[in-house]
C-alpha positions as CSV (number, residue, x, y, z in Angstrom):
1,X,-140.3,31.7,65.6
2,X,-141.7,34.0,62.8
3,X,-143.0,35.4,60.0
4,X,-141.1,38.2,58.5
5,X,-142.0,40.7,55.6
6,X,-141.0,44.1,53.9
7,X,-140.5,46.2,51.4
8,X,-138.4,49.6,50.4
9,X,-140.1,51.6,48.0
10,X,-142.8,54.3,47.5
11,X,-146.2,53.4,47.4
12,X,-149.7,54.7,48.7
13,X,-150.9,52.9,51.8
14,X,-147.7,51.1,52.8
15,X,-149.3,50.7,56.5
16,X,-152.3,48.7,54.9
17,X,-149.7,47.2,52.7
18,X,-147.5,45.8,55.3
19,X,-150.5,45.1,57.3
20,X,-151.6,42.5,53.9
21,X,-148.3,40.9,53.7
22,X,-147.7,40.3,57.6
23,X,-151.8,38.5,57.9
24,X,-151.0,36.5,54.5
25,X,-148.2,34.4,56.9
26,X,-149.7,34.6,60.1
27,X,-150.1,31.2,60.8
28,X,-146.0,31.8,61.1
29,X,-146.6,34.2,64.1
30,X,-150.2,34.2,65.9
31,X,-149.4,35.5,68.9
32,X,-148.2,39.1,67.9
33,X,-147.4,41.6,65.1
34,X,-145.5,44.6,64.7
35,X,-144.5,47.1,62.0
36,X,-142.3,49.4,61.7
37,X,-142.4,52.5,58.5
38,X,-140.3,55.0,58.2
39,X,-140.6,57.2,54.6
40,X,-140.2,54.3,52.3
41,X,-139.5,51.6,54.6
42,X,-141.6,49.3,55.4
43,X,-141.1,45.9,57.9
44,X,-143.2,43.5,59.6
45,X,-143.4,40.6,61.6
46,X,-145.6,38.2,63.2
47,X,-144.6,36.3,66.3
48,X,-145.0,32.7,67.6
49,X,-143.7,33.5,71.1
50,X,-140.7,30.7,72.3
51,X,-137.9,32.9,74.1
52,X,-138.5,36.3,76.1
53,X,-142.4,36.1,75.5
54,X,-143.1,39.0,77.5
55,X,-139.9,41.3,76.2
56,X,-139.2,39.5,72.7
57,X,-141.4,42.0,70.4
58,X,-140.4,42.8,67.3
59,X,-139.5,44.5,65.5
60,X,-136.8,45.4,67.8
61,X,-134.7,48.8,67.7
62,X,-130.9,49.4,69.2
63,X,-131.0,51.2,72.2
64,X,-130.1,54.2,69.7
65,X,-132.8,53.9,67.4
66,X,-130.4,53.3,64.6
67,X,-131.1,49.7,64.1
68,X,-134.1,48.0,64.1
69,X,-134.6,44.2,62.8
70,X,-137.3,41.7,62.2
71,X,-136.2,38.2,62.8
72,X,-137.6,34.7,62.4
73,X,-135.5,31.6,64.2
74,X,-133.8,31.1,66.9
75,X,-129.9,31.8,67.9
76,X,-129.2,28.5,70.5
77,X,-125.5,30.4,71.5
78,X,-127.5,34.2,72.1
79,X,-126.0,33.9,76.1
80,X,-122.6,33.5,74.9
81,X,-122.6,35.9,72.1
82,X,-123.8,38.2,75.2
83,X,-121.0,37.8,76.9
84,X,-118.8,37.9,74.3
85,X,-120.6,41.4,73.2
86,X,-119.8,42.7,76.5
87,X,-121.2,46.5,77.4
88,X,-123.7,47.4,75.3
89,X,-127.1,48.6,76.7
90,X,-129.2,45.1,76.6
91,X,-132.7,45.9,77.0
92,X,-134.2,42.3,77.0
93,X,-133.8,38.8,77.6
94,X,-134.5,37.5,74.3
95,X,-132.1,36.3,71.2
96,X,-133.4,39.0,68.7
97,X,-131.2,42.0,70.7
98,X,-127.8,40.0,70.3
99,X,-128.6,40.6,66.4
100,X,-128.6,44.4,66.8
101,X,-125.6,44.8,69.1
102,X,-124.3,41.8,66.9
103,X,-124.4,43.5,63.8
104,X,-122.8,47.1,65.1
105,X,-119.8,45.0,66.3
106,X,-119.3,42.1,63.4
107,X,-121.1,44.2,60.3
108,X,-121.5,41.7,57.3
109,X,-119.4,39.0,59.5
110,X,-122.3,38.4,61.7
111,X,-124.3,35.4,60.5
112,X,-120.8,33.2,61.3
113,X,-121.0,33.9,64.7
114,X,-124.5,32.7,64.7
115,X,-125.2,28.6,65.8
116,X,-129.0,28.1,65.1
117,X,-131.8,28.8,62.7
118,X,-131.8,32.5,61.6
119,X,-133.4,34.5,58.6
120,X,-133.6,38.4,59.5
121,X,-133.7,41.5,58.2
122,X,-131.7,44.9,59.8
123,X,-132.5,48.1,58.7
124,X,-129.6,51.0,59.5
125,X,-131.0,54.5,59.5
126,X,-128.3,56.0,58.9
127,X,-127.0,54.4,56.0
128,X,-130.0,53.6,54.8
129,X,-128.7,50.2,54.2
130,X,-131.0,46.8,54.9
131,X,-128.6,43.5,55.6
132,X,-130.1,40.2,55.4
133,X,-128.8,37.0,55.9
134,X,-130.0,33.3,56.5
135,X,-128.7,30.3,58.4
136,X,-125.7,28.0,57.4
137,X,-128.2,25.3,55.6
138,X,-131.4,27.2,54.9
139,X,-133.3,25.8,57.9
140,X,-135.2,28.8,57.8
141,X,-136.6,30.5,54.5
142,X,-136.2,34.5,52.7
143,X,-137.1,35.1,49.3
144,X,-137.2,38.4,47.7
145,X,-138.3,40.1,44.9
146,X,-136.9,43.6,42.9
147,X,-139.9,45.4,40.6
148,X,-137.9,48.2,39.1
149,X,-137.7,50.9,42.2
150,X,-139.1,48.6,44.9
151,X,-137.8,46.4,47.0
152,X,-139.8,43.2,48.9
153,X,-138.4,40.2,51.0
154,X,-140.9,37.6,53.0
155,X,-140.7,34.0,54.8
156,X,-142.9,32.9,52.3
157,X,-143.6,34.0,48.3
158,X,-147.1,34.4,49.1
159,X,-146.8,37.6,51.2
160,X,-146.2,39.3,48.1
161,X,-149.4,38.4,46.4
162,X,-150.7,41.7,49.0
163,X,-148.0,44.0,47.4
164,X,-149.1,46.2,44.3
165,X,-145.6,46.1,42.7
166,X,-145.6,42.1,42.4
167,X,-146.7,41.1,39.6
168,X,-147.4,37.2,40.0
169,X,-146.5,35.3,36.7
170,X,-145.4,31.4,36.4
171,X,-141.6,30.9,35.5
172,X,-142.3,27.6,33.7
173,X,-138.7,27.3,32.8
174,X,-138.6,25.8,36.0
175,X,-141.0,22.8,34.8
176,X,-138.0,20.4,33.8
177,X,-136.1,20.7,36.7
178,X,-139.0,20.1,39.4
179,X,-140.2,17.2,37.4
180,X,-136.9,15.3,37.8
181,X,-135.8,16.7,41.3
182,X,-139.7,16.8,42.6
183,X,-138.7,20.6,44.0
184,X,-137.2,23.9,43.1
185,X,-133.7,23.5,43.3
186,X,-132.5,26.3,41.9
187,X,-132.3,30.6,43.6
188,X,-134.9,31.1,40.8
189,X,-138.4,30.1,42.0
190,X,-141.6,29.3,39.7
191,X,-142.8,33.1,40.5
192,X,-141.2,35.0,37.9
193,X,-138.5,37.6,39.1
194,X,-138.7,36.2,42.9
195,X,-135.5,34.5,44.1
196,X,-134.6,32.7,47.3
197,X,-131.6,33.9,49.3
198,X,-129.6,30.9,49.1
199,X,-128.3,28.8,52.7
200,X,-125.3,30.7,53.8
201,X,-125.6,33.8,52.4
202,X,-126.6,37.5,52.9
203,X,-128.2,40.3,51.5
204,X,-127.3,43.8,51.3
205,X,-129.4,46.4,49.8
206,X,-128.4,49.6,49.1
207,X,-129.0,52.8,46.3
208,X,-131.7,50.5,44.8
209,X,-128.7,48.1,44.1
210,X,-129.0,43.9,45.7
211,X,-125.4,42.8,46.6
212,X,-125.5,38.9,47.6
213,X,-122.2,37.7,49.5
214,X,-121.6,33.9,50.4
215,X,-120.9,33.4,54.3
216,X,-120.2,29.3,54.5
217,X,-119.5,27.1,52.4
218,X,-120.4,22.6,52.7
219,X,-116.3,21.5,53.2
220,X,-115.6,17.7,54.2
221,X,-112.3,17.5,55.9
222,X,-112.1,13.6,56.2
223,X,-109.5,12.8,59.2
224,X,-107.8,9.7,59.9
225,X,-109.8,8.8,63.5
226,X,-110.1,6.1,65.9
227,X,-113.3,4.6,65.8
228,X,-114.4,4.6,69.4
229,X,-113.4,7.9,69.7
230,X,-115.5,8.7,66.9
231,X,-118.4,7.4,68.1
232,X,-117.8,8.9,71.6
233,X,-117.7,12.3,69.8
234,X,-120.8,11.9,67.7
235,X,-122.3,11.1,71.2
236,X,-120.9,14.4,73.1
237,X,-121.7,16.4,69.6
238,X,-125.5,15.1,69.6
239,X,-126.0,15.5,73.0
240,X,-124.6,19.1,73.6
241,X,-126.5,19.8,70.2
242,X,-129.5,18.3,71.5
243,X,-129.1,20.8,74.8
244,X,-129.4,23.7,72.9
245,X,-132.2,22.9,70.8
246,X,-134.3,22.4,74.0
247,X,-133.6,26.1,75.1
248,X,-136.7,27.4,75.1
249,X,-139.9,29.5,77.5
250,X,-142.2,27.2,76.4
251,X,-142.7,23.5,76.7
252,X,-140.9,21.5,73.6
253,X,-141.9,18.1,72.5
254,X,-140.5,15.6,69.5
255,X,-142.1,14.2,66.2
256,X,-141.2,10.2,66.4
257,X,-141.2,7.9,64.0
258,X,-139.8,4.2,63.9
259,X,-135.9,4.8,62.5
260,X,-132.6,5.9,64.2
261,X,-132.9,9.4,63.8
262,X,-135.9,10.6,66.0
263,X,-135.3,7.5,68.0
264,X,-132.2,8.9,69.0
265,X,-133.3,12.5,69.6
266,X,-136.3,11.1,71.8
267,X,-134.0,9.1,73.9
268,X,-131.4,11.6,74.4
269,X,-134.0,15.0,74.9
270,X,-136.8,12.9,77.0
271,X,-139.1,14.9,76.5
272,X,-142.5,14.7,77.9
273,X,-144.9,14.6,74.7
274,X,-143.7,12.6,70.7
275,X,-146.4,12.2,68.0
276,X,-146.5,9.9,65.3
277,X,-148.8,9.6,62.2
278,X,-149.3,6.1,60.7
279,X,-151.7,4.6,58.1
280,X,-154.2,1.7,58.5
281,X,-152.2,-0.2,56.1
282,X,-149.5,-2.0,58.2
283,X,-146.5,-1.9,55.9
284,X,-147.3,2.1,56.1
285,X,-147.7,2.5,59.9
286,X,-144.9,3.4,62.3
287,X,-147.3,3.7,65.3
288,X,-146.2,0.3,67.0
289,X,-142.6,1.0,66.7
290,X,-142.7,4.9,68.7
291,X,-145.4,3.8,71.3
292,X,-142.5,0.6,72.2
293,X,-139.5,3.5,72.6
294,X,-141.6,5.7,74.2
295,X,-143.2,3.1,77.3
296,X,-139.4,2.0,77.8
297,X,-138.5,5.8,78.3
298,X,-141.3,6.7,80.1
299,X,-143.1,9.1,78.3
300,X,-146.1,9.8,76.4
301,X,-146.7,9.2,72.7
302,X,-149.6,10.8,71.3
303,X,-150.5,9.3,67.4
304,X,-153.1,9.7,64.5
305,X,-153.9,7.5,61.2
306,X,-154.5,9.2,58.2
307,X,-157.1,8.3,55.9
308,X,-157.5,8.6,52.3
309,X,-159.6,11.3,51.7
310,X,-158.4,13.7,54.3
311,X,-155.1,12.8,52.9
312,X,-156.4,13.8,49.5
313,X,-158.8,16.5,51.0
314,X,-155.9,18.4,52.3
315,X,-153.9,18.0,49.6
316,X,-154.5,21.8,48.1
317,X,-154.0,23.5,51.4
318,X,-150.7,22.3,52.0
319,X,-149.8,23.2,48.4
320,X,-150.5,26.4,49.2
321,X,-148.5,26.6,52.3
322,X,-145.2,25.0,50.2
323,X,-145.5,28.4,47.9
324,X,-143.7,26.0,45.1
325,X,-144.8,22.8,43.4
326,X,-143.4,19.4,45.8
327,X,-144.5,16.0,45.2
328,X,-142.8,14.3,48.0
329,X,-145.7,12.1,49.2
330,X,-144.4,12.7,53.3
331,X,-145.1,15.8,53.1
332,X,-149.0,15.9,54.3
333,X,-148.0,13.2,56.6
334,X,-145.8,16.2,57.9
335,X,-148.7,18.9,57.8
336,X,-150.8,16.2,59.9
337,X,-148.1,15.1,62.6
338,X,-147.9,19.0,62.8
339,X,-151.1,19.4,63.5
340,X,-151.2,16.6,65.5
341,X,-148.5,18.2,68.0
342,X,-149.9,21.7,67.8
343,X,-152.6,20.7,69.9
344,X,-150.2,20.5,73.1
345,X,-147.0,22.5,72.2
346,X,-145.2,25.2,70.6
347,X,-142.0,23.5,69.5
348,X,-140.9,19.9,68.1
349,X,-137.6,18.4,67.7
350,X,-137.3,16.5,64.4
351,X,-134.9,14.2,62.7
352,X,-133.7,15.7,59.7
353,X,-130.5,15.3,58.5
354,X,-128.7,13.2,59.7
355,X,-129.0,11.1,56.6
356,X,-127.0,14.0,54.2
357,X,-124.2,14.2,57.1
358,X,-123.8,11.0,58.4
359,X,-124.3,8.5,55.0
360,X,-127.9,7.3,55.6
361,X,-128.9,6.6,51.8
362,X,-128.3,3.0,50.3
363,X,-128.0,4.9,47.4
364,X,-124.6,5.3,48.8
365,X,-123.5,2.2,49.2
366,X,-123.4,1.4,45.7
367,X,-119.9,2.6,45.8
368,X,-118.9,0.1,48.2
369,X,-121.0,-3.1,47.0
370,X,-120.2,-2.6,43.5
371,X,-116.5,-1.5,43.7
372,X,-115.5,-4.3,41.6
373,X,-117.7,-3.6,38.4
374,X,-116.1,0.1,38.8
375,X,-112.5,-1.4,38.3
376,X,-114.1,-2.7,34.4
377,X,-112.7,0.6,32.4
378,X,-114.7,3.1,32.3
379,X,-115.1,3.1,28.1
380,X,-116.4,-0.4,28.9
381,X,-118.8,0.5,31.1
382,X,-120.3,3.5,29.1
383,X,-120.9,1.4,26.0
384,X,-123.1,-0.7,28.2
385,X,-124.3,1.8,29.7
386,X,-125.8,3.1,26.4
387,X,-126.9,-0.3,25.5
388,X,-128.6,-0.6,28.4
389,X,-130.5,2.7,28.4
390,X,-132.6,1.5,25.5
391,X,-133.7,-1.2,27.5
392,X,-137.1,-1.2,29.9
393,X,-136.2,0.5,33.1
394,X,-136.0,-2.3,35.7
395,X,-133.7,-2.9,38.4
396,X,-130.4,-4.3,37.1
397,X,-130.3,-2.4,34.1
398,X,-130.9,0.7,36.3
399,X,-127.9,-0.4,37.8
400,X,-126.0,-0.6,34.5
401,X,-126.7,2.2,33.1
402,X,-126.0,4.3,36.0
403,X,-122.6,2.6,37.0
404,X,-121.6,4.1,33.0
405,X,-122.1,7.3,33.2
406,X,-120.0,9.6,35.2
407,X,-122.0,11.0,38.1
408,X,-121.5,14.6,37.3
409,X,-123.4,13.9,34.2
410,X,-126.6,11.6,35.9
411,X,-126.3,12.3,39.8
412,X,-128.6,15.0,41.0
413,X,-129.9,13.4,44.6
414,X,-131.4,10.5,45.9
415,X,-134.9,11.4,45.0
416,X,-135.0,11.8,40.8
417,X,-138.2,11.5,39.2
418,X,-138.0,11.8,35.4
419,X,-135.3,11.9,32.9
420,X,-134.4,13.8,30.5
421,X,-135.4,11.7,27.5
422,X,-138.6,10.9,29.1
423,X,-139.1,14.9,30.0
424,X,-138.3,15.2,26.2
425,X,-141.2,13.2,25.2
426,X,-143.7,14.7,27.8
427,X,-143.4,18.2,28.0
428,X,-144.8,20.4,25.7
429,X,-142.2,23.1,25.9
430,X,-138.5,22.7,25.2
431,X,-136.3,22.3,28.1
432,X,-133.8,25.1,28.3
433,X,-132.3,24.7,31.7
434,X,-131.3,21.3,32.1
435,X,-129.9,19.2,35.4
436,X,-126.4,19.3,34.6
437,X,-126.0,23.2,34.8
438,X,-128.0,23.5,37.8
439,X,-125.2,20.8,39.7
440,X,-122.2,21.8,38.0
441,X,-121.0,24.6,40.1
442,X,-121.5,22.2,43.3
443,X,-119.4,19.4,41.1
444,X,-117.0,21.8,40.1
445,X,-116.1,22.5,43.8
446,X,-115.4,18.7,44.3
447,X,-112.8,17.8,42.2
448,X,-110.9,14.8,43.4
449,X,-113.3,14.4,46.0
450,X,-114.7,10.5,46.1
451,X,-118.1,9.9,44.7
452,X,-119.8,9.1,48.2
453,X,-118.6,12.5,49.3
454,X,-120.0,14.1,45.9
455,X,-123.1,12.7,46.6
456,X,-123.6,13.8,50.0
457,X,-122.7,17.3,48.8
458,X,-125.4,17.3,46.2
459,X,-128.0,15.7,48.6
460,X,-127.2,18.3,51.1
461,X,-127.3,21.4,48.5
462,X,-130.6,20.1,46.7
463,X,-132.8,17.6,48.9
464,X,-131.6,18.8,52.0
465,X,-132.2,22.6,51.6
466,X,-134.5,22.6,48.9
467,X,-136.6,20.2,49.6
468,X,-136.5,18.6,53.0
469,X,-136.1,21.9,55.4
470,X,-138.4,23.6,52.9
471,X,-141.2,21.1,53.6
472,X,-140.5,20.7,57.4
473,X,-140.6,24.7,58.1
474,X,-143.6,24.8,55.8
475,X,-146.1,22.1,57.5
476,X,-144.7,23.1,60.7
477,X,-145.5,26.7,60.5
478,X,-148.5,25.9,58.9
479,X,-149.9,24.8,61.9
480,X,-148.1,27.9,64.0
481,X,-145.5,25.1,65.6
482,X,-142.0,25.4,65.7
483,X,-140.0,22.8,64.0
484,X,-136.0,22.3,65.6
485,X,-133.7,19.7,63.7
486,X,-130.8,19.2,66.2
487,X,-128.9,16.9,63.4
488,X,-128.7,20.1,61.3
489,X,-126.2,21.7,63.4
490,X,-123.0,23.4,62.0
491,X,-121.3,21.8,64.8
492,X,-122.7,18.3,64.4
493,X,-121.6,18.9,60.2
494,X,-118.2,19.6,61.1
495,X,-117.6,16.5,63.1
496,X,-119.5,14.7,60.4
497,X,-117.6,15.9,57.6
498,X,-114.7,14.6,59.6
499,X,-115.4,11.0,59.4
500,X,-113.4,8.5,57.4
501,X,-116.3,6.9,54.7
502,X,-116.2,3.8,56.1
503,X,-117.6,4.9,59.7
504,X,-120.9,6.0,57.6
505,X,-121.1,3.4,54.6
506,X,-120.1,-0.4,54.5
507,X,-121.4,-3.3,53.1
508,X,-123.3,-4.2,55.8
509,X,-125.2,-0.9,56.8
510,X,-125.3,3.1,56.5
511,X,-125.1,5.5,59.0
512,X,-122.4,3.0,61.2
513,X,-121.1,5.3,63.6
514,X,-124.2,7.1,64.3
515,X,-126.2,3.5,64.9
516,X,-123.3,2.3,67.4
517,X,-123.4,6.5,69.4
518,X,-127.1,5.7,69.1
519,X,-127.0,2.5,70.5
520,X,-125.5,3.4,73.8
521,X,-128.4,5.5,74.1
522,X,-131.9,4.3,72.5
523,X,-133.3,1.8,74.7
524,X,-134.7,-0.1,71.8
525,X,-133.6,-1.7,68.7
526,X,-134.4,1.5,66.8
527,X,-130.6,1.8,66.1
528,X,-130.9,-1.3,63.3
529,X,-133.7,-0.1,61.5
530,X,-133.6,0.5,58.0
531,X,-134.6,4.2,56.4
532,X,-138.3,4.0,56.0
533,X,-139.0,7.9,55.9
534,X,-142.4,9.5,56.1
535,X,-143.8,5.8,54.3
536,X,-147.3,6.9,52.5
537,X,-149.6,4.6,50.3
538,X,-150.4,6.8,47.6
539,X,-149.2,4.0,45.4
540,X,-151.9,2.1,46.6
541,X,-154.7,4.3,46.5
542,X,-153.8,5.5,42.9
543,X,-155.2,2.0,42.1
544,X,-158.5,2.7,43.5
545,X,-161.3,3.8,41.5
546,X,-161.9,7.1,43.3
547,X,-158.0,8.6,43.6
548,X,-157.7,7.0,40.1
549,X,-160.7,9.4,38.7
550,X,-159.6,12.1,40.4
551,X,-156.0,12.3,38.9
552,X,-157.7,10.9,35.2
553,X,-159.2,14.7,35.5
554,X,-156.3,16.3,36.3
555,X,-154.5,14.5,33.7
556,X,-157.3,15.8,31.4
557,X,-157.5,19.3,32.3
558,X,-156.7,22.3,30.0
559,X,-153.4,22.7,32.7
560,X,-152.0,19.6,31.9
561,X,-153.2,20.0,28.2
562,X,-150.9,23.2,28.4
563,X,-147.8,21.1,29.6
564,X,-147.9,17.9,29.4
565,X,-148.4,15.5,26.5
566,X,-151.5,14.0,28.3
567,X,-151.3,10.6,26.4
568,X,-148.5,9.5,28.2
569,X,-149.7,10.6,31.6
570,X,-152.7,8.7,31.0
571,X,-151.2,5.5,29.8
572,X,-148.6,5.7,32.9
573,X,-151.3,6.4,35.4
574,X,-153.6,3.0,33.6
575,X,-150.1,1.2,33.2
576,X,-149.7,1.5,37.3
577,X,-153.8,0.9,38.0
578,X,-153.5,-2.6,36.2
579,X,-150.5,-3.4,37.7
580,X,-148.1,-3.3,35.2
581,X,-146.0,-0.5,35.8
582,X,-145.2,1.4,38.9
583,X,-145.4,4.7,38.0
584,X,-146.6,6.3,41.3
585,X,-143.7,8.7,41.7
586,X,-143.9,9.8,38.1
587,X,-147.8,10.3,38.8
588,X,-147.8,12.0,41.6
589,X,-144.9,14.4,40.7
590,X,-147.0,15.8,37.5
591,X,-150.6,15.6,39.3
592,X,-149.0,17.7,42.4
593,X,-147.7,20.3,39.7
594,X,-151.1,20.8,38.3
595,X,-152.7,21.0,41.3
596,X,-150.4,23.7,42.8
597,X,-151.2,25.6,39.4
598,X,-154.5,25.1,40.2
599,X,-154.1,26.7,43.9
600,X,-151.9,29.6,42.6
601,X,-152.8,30.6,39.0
602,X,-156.7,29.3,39.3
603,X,-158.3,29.1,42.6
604,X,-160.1,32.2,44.0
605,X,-160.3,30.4,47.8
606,X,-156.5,31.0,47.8
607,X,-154.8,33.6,45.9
């Protein structure tokens, strides 16, 4: 696991340059560096040793010297692709080298023969030619950025902050979208001119000219199956995928909370060290539940309780680490369960995705529970539907207004924060990209697909790789720690994509299959629990006097002034202190925005 960075172009002091970059992510890599520059070349790396530690340096040159990558990931299949490579003059142990001999065999067809976590960067001397390419779901991050006649790419948008062609300006075009998806979710980022290299896609640079080419695609091929075979599959897929995830030189060890997901990884990985983080307030804490799971399988569970104020205390660092605006409250209980395992080990396995891939969101089961109000025609249900959205927000007419509208026009994930009328009202600044053409290519690939399976194709596209890998590779590498998601496996999504809907969503539960392959393996009653997530009581604290004052003066600062129409900020964040509104969401979400600004655009410490 790394941190990668570069640049083609012609500059004065590129070796000081580089040097900038590579120390600006080194909490991505502190156990090494290297750099290679040849004329206007320019790559770097740092390393967090996990495979090969002693032979594993990068960057890494063919045995010709006409290759040479830099690399952050791991590829869990690098022995097979060995084999399958055959005779070619291997001069390590590690998975970097298979990416070399990979590429002169497969060219631009490499990534697919990849199964893990990849983002790299290979340079060919003699065609002067730099491919890129990042894994199948964006597990691991590239962005890159084109200032007429040079060329950059990094793990993180903050590498080029050190590079005298960037030129660091907010695209607040972005504003809309972030504040009802509470992310980026688009290539674009909120650094104008830098883009993302998108999951599943690579990068070719040539002549001064970027050619992007798209390597997999998100396909659900639902298959009649029988349902005890199914979950004796998901069990074989887990477990073989779980294998691999644990290949490693260094000792690996598991975050744990209280639901299915880690539960399930825990029981079938065993390995010696899990952490948890958990708050003082019991509704919040899932300490009780891992330290049960983890005395019935024998091992140790190491925990921590967050407090307020280092909660809020940290809150600026970690913004700086996500690069991008986030206001997904989890996310410093990520950086601190992080931390937390960073003490002992290199390397955690965590429990993302199997919500996206297996049906895990209630959300979802709308479409089963509800079936009968969707058979009332659809004209029917529009016209209340607009009735209805003139109405205060509360739970049932939620419901109705969202069972009118087509999803295409009002679905964009699980985890919306504003819409558009109320963005309308609240931001200062027109809104010229709106939701609906950020998700209508994704919908357009969908057609006659049912709405369950749209939704999980949205979730995976936008919270999934957007948001949810982006935060978990952040606060991991943060603390120099390698984060592995063995859910997020292109093996374990094709035998997910497979399944008939009603083996993830029924009345009665989500995630069905999974629970009853889980089942056979958790020694606990892990397997029933509902989705709690990363629970935080920042909705609670917001009523408190000294969180309260603290975001009044965000609300009031000449930031939000620039944005924002502050008046309704400030009534929403009263409205939720008194107890008449809950807002906390909506709160958070605009405070975290100006506070990144802050960090980015204001704050010396940092940038």
């Amino acid at each position: 696991m790394c941190g990668i960075a570069g640049f083609i172009g012609d500059i004065e002091n590129k070796d000081t340059v580089l040097k900038d970059m590579c120390d600006r992510i080194q909490h991505r890599g502190p156990d090494g560096q290297g750099y290679y520059i040849n004329g206007n070349v320019a790559l770097g790396q740092r390393r967090l040793s996990i495979i090969d530690i002693d032979g594993g340096a990068q960057p890494m040159f063919s045995k010709d010297g006409h290759l040479v990558v830099v690399y952050n990931g791991e590829i869990y299949n690098y022995k097979e692709l060995k084999d399958e490579l055959g005779d070619y003059p291997w001069q390590t142990n590690s998975d970097t080298e298979v990416l070399l001999y990979g590429y002169q065999q497969w060219g631009k067809d490499l990534p697919k023969h990849l199964r893990g976590m990849f983002a790299f960067a290979i340079y060919d001397t003699q065609n002067e030619t730099l491919f890129c390419a990042r894994d199948n779901f964006g597990i691991k991050p590239f962005y890159y950025y084109q200032n007429e006649d040079v060329f950059m790419f990094a793990s993180e948008i903050k590498a080029f902050l050190d590079h005298p062609s960037f030129k660091k300006e907010i695209n607040d075009e972005l504003l809309s979208a972030y504040m009802s998806f509470s992310f980026t979710p688009t290539i674009d980022t909120f650094f104008k001119g830098v883009k993302r290299l998108d999951a599943g896609h690579s990068l070719t640079y040539t002549g001064g000219q970027i050619q992007i080419d798209k390597y997999y695609d998100i396909e659900f091929d639902i298959k009649h199956q029988n349902y005890d075979e199914v979950v004796s599959q998901i069990e074989k897929t887990m477990t073989e995928s779980v294998q691999y995830h644990m290949i490693s030189d260094v000792e690996v060890g598991s975050f744990l909370s209280s639901g299915i997901d880690s539960s399930y990884l825990v029981s079938l990985a065993r390995p010696d060290k899990t952490y948890t983080v958990g708050y003082d307030i019991p509704r919040y804490n899932e300490i009780e539940y891992a330290e049960n799971l983890t005395e019935k399988l024998g091992i140790t569970n190491q925990s921590k309780k967050i407090n307020k104020e280092e909660y809020m205390d940290i809150l600026d660092k970690v913004l700086y680490h996500m690069d991008e605006p986030a206001s997904d409250p989890a996310i410093i209980s990520l950086y601190f369960v992080a931390q937390l395992a960073a003490q002992d080990v290199k390397v955690v396995l965590s429990g993302e995705g199997a919500d996206e891939f297996f049906g895990g969101y209630n959300y979802y089961r709308e479409e089963v529970d509800y079936a009968f109000y969707n058979k009332i025609p659809f004209c029917i249900r529009h016209l209340i539907s607009k009735i209805c959205s003139k109405l205060p927000p509360v739970r049932g007419i939620n419901f109705l207004v969202r069972r009118g509208e087509k999803l295409e026009d009002s679905y964009i994930g699980v985890n919306k924060v504003w819409n558009d009328n109320e963005l309308k009202k609240l931001l200062k600044k027109p809104i010229t990209l709106h939701n609906k053409d950020i998700t209508k290519p994704i919908y357009d690939n969908l057609k006659g697909q049912s709405d369950i399976v749209k939704m999980q194709t949205i979730d995976i596209y936008f919270w999934l790789m957007k948001d949810i890998l982006q935060k978990a590779d952040r606060m991991t590498m943060a603390n120099s720690l390698e984060g592995r998601v063995p859910f997020i496996d292109k093996y374990v999504f094709k035998m997910a994509a497979s399944l008939p809907l009603d083996y993830k969503v029924t009345k009665e539960n989500t995630k069905v299959a999974l629970r009853d392959a889980a089942k056979k393996t958790i020694p606990t009653e892990a397997y029933k629990k509902k989705k709690l997530g990363f629970p935080v009581p920042i909705r609670d604290w917001m009523k408190e006097d000294d969180v309260y004052n603290e975001i009044k003066e965000a609300f009031n600062s000449d930031v939000a002034q620039t944005y924002f129409d502050t008046n309704i900020l400030l009534k929403m964040l009263d409205e939720h202190k008194n107890n008449k509104k809950d807002n906390y969401r909506k709160i958070w979400n605009a405070f975290c925005f100006i506070r990144w600004y802050k960090v980015f655009f204001e704050d010396s410490a940092y940038c």
